[in-house]
N, C-alpha and C positions, 0 to 999 in steps of 0.2 A: 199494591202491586198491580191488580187491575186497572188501578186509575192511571198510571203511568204504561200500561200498555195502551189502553184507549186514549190515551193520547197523545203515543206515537203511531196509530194505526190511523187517526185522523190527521196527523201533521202528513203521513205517507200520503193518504190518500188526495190531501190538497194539492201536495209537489207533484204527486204522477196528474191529477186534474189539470192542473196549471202547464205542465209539457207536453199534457194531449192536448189544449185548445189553443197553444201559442202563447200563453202569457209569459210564458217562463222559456227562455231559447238557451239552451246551453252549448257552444261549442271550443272544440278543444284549439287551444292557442297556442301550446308545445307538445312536442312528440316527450312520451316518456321514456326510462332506460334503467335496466338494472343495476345495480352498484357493481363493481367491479372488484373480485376477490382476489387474491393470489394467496396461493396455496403452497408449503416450501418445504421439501425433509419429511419427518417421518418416517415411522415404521411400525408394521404389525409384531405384536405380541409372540413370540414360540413357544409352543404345547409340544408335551411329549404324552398319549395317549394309550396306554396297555389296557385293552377291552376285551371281556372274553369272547373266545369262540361258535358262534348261534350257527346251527347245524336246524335246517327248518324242511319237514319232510311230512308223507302223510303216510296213516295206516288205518286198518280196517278194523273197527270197535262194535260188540257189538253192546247196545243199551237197553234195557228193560224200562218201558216206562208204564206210568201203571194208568188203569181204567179209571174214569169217571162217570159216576151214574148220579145225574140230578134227579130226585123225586118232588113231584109237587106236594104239598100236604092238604 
């Protein structure tokens, strides 16, 4: 797996060498264009949802938390 990454990181690097010094010139000969889709009909799915009622509110608690005492030994 290494061997086949090291050499495609040296093929890379010849082709960007080679269009940075001019050896290699690429330019575009046709405009490109996305394929063209048509879409026709259809239809979404129908749900019937019965979810209960959330009632979301705040009140005043009070909590006891307890002490910590670290000793060293």
């Amino acid at each position: 797996m290494r061997v086949i990454g090291g050499l495609l990181l040296i093929v890379l690097l010849v082709l960007a060498g080679g269009i940075a010094t001019g050896f290699i010139d690429l330019q575009k000969t046709q405009d490109g264009r996305l394929p063209e889709v048509a879409v026709k009909g259809g239809e979404l799915p129908k749900y019937e949802a019965n979810v209960a009622k959330v009632e979301v509110g705040t009140r005043k608690e009070t909590v006891e938390v307890p002490t910590v005492d670290v000793k060293k030994p």
